[in-house]
C-alpha positions as CSV (number, residue, x, y, z in Angstrom):
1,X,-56.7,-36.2,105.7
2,X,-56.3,-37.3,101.8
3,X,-53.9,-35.4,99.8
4,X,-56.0,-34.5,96.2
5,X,-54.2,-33.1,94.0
6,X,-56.1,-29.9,92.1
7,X,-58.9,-28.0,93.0
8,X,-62.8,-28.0,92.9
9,X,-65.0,-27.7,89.7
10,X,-64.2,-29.1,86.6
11,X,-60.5,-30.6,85.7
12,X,-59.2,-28.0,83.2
13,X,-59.3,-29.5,80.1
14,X,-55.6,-29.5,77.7
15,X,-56.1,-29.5,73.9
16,X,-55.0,-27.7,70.9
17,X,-57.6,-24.6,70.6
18,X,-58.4,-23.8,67.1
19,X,-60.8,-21.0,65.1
20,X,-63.7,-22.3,66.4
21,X,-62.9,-22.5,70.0
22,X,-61.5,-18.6,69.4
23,X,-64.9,-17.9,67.8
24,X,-67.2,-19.0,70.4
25,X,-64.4,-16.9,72.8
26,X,-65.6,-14.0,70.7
27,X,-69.3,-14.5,70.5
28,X,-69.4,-14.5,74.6
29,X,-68.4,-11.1,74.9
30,X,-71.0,-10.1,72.2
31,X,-74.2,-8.3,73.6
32,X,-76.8,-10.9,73.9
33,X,-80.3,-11.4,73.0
34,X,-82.4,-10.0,76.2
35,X,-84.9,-12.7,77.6
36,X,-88.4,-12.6,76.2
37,X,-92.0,-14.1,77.6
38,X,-93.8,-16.3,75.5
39,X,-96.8,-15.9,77.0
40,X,-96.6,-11.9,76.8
41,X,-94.3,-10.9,74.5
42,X,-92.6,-8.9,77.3
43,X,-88.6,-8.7,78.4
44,X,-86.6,-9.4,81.1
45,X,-88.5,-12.5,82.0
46,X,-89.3,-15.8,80.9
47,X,-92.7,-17.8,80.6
48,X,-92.1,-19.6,84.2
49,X,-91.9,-16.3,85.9
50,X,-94.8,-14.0,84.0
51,X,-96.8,-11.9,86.6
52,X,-99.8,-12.5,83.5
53,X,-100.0,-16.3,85.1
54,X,-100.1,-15.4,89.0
55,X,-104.0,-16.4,89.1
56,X,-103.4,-19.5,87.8
């Protein structure tokens, strides 16, 4: 079997963080907007998934 050196996923990137990278850090634990139909107007589900388009 082949040695591989990390894990699974995505190599973990090494860089110098700076204010935006500690912004966009502090905009993910910020309440986001709820998901809205554009067909209906109503929330919690998108146009692909609107019980208004079943008989179609």
């Amino acid at each position: 079997m082949k040695n591989v050196l990390g894990g699974r996923g995505c190599p973990q990137v090494n860089r110098f963080r700076n204010e935006m990278d500690m912004m966009d850090e502090w905009l993910e634990g910020q309440p986001s907007q709820k998901q809205s139909c554009s067909l209906c107007s109503g929330h919690g589900h998108n146009k692909r998934k609107c019980s208004k388009t079943k008989g179609h």
